[in-house]
C-alpha positions in Angstrom: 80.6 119.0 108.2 80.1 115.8 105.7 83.5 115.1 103.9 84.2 113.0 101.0 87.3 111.0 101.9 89.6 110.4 99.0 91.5 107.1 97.8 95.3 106.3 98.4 96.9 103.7 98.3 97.7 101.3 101.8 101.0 99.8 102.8 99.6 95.9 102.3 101.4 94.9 105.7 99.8 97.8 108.1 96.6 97.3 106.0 96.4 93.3 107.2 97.7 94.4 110.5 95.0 96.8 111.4 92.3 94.5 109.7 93.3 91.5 111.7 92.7 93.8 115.0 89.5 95.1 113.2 88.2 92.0 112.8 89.7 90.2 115.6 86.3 90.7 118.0 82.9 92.0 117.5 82.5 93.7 121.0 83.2 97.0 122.7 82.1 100.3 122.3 84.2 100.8 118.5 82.2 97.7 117.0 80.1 99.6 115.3 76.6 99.1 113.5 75.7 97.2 110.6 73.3 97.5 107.7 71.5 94.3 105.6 70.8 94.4 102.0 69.9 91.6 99.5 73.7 91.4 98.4 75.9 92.9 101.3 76.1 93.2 104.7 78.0 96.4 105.9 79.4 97.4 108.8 81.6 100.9 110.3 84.2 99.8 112.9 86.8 101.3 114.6 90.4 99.9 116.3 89.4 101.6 119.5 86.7 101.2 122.3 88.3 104.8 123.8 90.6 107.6 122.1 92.1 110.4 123.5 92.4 114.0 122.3 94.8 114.9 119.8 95.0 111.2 118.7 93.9 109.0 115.8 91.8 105.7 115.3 91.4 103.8 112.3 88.0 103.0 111.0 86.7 100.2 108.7 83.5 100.0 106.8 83.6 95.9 106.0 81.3 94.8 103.6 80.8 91.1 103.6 79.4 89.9 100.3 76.8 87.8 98.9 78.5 84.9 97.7 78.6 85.3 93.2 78.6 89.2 93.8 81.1 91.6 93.8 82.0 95.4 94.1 84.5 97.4 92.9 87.4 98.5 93.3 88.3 102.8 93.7 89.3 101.7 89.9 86.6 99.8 88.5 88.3 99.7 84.6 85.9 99.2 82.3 82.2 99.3 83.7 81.2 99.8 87.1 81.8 102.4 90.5 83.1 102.8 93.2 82.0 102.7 96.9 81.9 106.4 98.1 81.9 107.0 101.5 80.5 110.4 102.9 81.5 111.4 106.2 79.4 113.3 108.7 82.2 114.6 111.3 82.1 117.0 114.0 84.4 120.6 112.8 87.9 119.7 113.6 88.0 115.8 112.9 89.7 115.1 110.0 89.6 111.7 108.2 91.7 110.2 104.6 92.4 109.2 102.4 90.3 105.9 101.7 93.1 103.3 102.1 91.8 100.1 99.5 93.2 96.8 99.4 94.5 94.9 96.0 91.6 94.4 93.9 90.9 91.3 91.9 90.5 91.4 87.9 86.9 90.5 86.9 86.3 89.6 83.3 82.8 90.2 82.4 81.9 90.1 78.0 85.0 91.5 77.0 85.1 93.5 79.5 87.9 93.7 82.2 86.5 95.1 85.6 88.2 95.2 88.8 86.6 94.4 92.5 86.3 92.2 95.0 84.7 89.1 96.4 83.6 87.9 99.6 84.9 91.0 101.9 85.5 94.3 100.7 87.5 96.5 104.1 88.4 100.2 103.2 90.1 102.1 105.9 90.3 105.7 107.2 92.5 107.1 109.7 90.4 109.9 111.5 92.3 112.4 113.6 91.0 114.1 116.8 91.8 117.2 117.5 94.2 117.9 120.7 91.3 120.3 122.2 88.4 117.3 121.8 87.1 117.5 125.9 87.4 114.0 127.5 85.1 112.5 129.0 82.8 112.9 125.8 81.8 110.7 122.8 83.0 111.1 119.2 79.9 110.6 116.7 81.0 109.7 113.8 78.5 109.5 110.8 78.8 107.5 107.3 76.4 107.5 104.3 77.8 104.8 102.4 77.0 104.0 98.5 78.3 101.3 96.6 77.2 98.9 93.5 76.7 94.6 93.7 76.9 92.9 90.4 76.5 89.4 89.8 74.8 89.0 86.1 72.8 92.3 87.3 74.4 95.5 88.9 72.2 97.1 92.1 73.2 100.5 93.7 72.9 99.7 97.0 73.1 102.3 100.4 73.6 102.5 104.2 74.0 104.6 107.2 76.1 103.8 109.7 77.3 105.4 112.5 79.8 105.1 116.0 79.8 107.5 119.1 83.5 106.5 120.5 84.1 107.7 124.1 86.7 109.9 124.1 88.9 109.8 128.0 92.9 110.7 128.8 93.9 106.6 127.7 93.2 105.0 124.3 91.4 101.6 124.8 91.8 99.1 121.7 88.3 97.8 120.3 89.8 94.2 121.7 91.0 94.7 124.7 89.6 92.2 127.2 86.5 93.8 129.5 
């Protein structure tokens, strides 16, 4: 059933922890996919190649940013939105809260915004639930909205998804194969 997560905020030293692991290799089964726009590349990946039932994984959706562009922050102040992420989750699997990273203050006429540059990461923990059957894949869904500004703003929009196998041992994402 498609759940909204929620925003919270991250502990900054788990947050560049698990980002570091995130982004430490693009290969394995929780890589993910990735969608191209004009202004932002996005990707959904996750800390693990394998879970288990009954446990958790942490899940990313990285946008990498068009370099004089920026999007905002779960605050944006005075003009601009959000990113929302809607998830698509088998019943059971919970996800949240949306954990964001420090934003950056972005004056623009007057105005004081608040975003970021270069690389947005918002993470989720998703739970599985203890009676998920092993031996199975997890397919985890995302429709994904957010807005790129420069001296224009664009709503911009991707779908993205990960099936994560699901066996009795958790494998991380960059584990050597």
């Amino acid at each position: 059933s498609p759940a909204a997560a929620q925003s919270a905020p991250a502990s900054s030293g788990d947050l560049l922890a698990t980002i570091g692991r995130l982004q430490a290799d693009n290969k394995g089964a929780g890589t993910g996919n990735e969608v191209r726009t004009d202004n932002v590349t996005a990707r959904l990946v996750a800390d693990l190649a394998a879970a288990t039932p009954g446990g958790t994984l942490t899940l990313a959706f990285v946008q990498d940013i068009r370099e004089g562009w920026h999007t905002y922050w779960r605050n944006p102040g005075d003009s601009g939105a959000p990113a929302t992420l809607a998830w698509d989750l088998p019943p059971g699997v919970a996800i949240g809260p949306i954990q964001w990273p420090a934003p950056e203050a972005i004056p623009y006429f007057g105005l004081m915004t608040f975003g970021h540059h270069d690389r947005l990461v918002l993470l989720d923990e998703l739970r599985i639930p203890a009676d998920w059957p092993a031996g199975t894949a997890l397919p985890i869904r995302l429709e994904a909205d957010w807005l790129v500004c420069a001296e224009i703003c664009i709503p911009e929009r991707g779908s993205l998804a990960l099936d994560i196998p699901v066996g009795t041992m958790p494998v991380p994402a960059d584990a050597p194969t």
